[in-house]
N, C-alpha and C positions, 0 to 999 in steps of 0.2 A: 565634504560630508560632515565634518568635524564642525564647522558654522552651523550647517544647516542644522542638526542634532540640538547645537544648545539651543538655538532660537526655537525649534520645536516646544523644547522645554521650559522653555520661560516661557511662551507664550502661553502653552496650559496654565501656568504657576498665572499668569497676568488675569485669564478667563478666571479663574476657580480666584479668585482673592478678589478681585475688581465686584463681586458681587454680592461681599460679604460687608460687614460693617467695618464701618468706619474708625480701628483701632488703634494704629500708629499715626505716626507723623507721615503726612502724603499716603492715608490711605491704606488699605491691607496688603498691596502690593509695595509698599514704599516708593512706588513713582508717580501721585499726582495724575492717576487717571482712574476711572467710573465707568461702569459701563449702565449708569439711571441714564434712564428718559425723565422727560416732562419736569426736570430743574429748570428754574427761574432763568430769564435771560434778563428782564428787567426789573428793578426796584428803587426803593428812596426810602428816606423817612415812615413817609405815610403809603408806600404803595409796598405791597406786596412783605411785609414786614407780618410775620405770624406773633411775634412776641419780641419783646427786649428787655434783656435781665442786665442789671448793673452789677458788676464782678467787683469783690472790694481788692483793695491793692494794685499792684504790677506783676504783670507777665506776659510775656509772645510766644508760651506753648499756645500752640494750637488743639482745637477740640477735638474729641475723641468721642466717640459714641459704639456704643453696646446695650440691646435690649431696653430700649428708650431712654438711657441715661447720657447726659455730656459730663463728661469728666474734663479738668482743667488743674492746672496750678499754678498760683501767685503768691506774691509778696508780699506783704506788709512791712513798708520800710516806715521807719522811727528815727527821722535824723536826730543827731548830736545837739543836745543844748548847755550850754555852760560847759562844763568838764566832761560829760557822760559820752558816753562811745554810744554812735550807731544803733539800732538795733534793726535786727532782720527778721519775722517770722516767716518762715516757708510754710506753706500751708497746700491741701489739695484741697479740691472741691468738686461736690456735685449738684450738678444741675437736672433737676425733671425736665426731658425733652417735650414734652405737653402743654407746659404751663410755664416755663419759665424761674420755677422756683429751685432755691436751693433747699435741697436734701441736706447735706452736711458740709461742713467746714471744718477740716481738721489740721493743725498744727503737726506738719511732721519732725521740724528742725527750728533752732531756736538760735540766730549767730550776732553774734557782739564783735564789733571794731569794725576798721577802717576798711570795709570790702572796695577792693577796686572793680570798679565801673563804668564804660562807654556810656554817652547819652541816650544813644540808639539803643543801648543792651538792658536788660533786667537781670532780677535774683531766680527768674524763672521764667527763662526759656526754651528750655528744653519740656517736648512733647511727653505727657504721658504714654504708656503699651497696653492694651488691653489681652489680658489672655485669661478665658474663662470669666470665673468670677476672683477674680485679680489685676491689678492695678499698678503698674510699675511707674514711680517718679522717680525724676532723678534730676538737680540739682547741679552737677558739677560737683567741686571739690568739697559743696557747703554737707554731700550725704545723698542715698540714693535707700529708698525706701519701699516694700510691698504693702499694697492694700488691698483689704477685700472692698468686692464693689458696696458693701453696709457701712464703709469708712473704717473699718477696726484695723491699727495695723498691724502686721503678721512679722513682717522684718525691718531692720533698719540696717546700712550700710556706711559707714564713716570713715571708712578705711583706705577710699581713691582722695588722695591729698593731689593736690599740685598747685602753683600760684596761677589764679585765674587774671590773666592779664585782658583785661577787658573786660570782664563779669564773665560769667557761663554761657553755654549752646552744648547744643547737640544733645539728639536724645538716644536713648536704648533700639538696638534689634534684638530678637529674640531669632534663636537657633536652636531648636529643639528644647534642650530643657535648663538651656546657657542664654543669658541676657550679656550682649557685645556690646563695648561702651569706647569709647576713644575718649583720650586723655591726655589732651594736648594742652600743657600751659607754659608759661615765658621758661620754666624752669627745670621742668620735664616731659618727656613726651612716651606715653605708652599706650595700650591697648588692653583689656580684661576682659575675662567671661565670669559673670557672676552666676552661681546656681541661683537659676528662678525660685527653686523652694527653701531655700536659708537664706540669700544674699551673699553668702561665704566665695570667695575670689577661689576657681577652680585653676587659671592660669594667666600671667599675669606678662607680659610680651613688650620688651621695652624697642621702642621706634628706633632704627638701626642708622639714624642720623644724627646729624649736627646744624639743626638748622642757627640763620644768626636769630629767625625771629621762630619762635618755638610754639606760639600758643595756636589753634583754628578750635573749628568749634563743628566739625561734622559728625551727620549722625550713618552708621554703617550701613550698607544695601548685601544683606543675604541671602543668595543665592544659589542654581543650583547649575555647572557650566560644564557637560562632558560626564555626569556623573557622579561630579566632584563638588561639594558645596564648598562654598566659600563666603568670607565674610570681607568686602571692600571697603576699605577704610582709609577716604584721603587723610592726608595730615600735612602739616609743612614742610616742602621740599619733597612731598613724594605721595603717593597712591600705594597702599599695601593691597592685598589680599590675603587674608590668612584661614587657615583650617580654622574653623567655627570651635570643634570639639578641644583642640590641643594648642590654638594660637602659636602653633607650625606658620612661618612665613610661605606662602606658593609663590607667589610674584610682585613685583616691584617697578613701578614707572615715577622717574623723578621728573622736576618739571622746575628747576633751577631755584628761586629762593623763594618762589610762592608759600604765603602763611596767611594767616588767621581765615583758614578754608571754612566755608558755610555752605556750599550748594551737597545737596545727599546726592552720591553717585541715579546714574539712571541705565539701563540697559537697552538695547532696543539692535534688532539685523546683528544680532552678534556682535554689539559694540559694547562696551562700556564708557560712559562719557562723563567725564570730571572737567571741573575748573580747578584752576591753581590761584585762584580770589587773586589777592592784594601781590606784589601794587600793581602789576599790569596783570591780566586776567589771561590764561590762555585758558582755550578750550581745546581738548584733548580726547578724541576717540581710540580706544585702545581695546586691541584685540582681547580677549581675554584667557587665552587658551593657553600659553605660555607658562614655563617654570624659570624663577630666577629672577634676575634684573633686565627686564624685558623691554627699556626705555627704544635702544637702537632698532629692534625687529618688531614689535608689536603696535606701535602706534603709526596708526593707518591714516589719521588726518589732525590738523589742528589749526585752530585759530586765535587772534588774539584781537579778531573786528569785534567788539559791540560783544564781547565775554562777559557773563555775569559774576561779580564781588560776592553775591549774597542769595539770589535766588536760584533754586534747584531748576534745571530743564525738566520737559515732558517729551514723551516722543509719542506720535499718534501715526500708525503705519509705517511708512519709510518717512514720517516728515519730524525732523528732533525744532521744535520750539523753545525760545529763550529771550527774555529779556535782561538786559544794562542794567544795573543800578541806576542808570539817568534815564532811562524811560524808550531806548532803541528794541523796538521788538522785531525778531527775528524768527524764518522758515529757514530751515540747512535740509540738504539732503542728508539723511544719519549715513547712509551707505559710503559718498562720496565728502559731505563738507560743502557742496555748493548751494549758494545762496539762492533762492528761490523768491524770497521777497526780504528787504529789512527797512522797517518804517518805525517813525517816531509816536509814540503812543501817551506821550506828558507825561509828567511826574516823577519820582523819583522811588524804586523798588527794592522793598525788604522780601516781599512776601514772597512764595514759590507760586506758580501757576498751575491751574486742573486742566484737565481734558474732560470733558462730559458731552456726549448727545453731539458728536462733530462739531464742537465748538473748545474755543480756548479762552479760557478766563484769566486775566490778570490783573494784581490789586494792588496800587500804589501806597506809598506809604500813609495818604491822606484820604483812604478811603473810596475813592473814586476807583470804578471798576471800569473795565475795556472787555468786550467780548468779543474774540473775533474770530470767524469760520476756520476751523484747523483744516485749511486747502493750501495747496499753492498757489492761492491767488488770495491777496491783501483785502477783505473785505473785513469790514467795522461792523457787527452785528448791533452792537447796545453798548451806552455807556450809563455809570451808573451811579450815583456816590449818596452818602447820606447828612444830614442836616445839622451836626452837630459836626464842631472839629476836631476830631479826636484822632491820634495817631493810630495807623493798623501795619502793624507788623506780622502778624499772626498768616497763617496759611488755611484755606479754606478746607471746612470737612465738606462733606457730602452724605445727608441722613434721609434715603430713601427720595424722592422727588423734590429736596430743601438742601437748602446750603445754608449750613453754619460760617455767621463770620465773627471774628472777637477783634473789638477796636480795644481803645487803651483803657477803658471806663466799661462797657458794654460787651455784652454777648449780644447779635441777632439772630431769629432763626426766620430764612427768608422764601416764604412756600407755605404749604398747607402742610401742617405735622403728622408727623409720624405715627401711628396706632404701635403702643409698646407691644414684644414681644414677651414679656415676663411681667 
C-alpha cells in the first residue's frame, strides 16, 4: 500500500506539471515527459522549422519557456592572448517565442583566468528555473543569480565555491521557497538550499563521503514519497535524498566509485532510477521509502548493459527508456529491469530524451534525431537532423505543439508557434 500511495502521488504531481510550461530542465515535472499532442515528428533545415535564432556564445542549458518567452544562458568566452588571462562573460538571455528575437542579453558574471574545462562542457550549462516572474541561473562555482523575466536582476550569489573539474552542470530545483543545488567538485562535495527570495544559503549539507574522483554535475528531482518530500540528489559514490527544508539526510544508496554523474534522477512504479555515470555506468532502481543507508534492502534491480554516462532516462507507463552515450537505445521493464527491446540508434548522446504524444524522442550529439514509438516493440517512427554541423548537446523543451531545440550556434523552434500568454 506504502508503493501504491507514493505512485499515486507522483502520478498527480506528473498530470498537474506535464501540462504546464516548459520551466526547468526536462520540463515542469523534471522527468522529460509532455502530455501535447500534435508536436512535430518530422523536420530539417527547410521543413517544418518555424524560426532560427542564432544565440551568441556557448552553452548546453536547455530552454525554458514561460508565457511566450525562451530563456537560455551562455558564455562569451575571450580566450588568452599574449600574457592576458581568459575572460568569461556569463550572460542570460531572452528570446521572443514568435519571432525569434532577442528581448535582452544580460551580463550576470564577469570571470578572469584559467577556468578548467571538458571539450564536450561549457561555462553554461546548467538550465535556467522559471518561477513566476523570476528567473533562476546558475553557473556552478562561477555564481548563481535571480532575474525578473524584464531581465533586471534581483540577486546575485557567489558564495557556492568548489574547483569545477571539468567546467559546470547541473542545474537548480526548486522546493517551495528553497532553490536545491548540488556541489559536487574535484575538491568538495556538498548540497544547499538557497532562499529563492535573497539567494542567501538557508542550509548548507556537506556529502558524507570520500569519493577518489569527487566532482558530477547532477541536477536534484523533488519530490513528494509517503507524505515526505524529498530532494534526490545523486553525487559520486552515492545517491542522497535529503529534507528539502533542513538538508536532514533521509536516505542513501552508494554505487561503488561512480563520479562526474549527469543523468537527473527519474521516478516512475515507485522506483527511483539513477546511473552512477563514469567509468562503467550502472543503472540502479531504488526503492524510495527507506530511512538511512538503504544500499543492501532498497535497491530492487540494476544494470550496467548499455547504462547511460550523460543522458537522463524517461519512463512512459511501466516502460523506463534510455540510451548509451554511443548510441544503444533501450525498453526496461521499470517494475522488473527486463529488457524489452535494446537496438542501436547511431551516434553518440549528450542530450536527455522526451516522451510526447506516445513517442520517444532522442537527440544525438550532431543533431540528427530518432523518434521511436514508446512501446514494447522497436519501431523507428522518423529520423531527423539539420543542415548545418553544429554540435547539440542541449535537451529538448516542448512549447505548446513545438519543440525547442538549441544546437551550438542556434536556437530552432520546430512547429507553428505559440500564441503568448502575456
Amino acid at each position: 500500500m506504502r508503493r501504491l500511495s507514493s505512485v499515486l502521488i507522483f502520478g498527480l504531481l506528473i498530470t498537474a506539471a506535464s501540462a504546464a510550461e516548459w520551466t526547468e530542465f526536462r520540463g515542469p515535472s523534471g522527468q522529460g515527459v509532455s502530455d501535447q499532442t500534435g508536436v512535430p515528428v518530422t523536420w530539417s533545415e527547410t521543413n517544418n522549422v518555424t524560426w532560427k535564432a542564432p544565440i551568441p556564445g556557448l552553452g548546453w542549458s536547455s530552454p525554458v519557456v514561460s508565457g511566450g518567452k525562451i530563456y537560455l544562458s551562455t558564455s562569451i568566452d575571450h580566450p588568452a592572448e599574449g600574457d592576458k588571462l581568459s575572460e568569461h562573460e556569463l550572460r542570460a538571455i531572452c528570446v521572443n517565442g514568435q519571432t525569434g528575437a532577442m528581448e535582452w542579453n544580460t551580463e550576470l558574471f564577469h570571470r578572469t583566468g584559467p577556468l578548467k574545462m571538458h571539450g564536450k562542457n561549457s561555462h553554461a550549462s546548467g538550465t535556467p528555473l522559471i518561477d513566476g516572474d523570476r528567473i533562476y541561473f546558475h553557473y556552478g562555482p562561477h555564481g548563481t543569480a535571480c532575474v525578473k523575466t524584464t531581465g533586471e536582476v534581483v540577486w546575485k550569489n557567489e558564495e557556492l565555491t568548489y574547483a569545477p573539474q571539468h567546467g559546470t552542470g547541473g542545474s537548480p530545483a526548486l522546493a517551495d521557497d528553497l532553490l536545491i543545488i548540488c556541489c559536487d567538485g574535484a575538491d568538495k562535495q556538498y548540497v544547499v538550499g538557497l532562499d529563492k527570495a535573497t539567494g542567501q544559503i538557508r542550509w548548507k549539507t556537506a556529502r558524507d563521503t570520500m569519493p577518489q574522483k569527487g566532482f558530477s554535475f547532477c541536477t536534484p528531482l523533488v519530490t513528494t514519497i509517503n507524505n515526505q518530500k524529498m530532494a534526490i540528489c545523486p553525487g559520486s559514490e552515492a545517491v542522497f535524498a535529503y529534507e528539502p527544508a533542513t538538508g536532514k539526510e533521509i536516505w542513501r544508496v552508494r554505487y561503488g566509485h561512480g563520479y562526474s554523474v549527469v543523468p537527473r534522477p527519474v521516478l516512475a512504479q515507485g522506483l527511483v532510477f539513477v546511473s552512477s555515470s563514469y567509468d562503467q555506468a550502472q543503472l540502479l532502481a531504488i526503492d524510495p521509502t527507506g530511512h538511512g543507508d538503504i544500499t543492501d534492502t532498497h535497491v530492487k534491480w540494476q544494470t550496467d548493459k548499455q547504462a547511460p554516462h550523460n543522458p537522463s532516462m524517461v519512463a512512459v507507463d511501466d516502460m523506463l527508456f534510455y540510451v548509451s552515450d554511443r548510441g544503444i537505445a533501450t525498453c526496461a521493464d521499470a517494475r522488473t529491469g527486463d529488457i524489452h527491446w535494446q537496438e542501436r540508434i547511431d551516434g553518440n548522446y549528450s542530450a536527455s530524451p522526451l516522451a510526447v504524444d506516445g513517442k520517444v524522442y532522442f537527440q544525438d550529439e550532431n543533431g540528427e534525431a530518432t523518434v521511436v514509438a514508446a512501446s514494447k516493440k522497436f519501431e523507428v517512427i522518423a529520423k531527423n537532423s539539420f543542415a548545418e554541423d553544429e554540435r547539440t548537446f542541449a535537451s529538448y523543451a516542448v512549447d505548446g505543439p513545438t519543440l525547442l531545440i538549441r544546437s551550438e550556434r542556434h536556437l530552432y523552434r520546430i512547429g507553428a508557434p505559440r500564441t503568448a500568454s502575456r
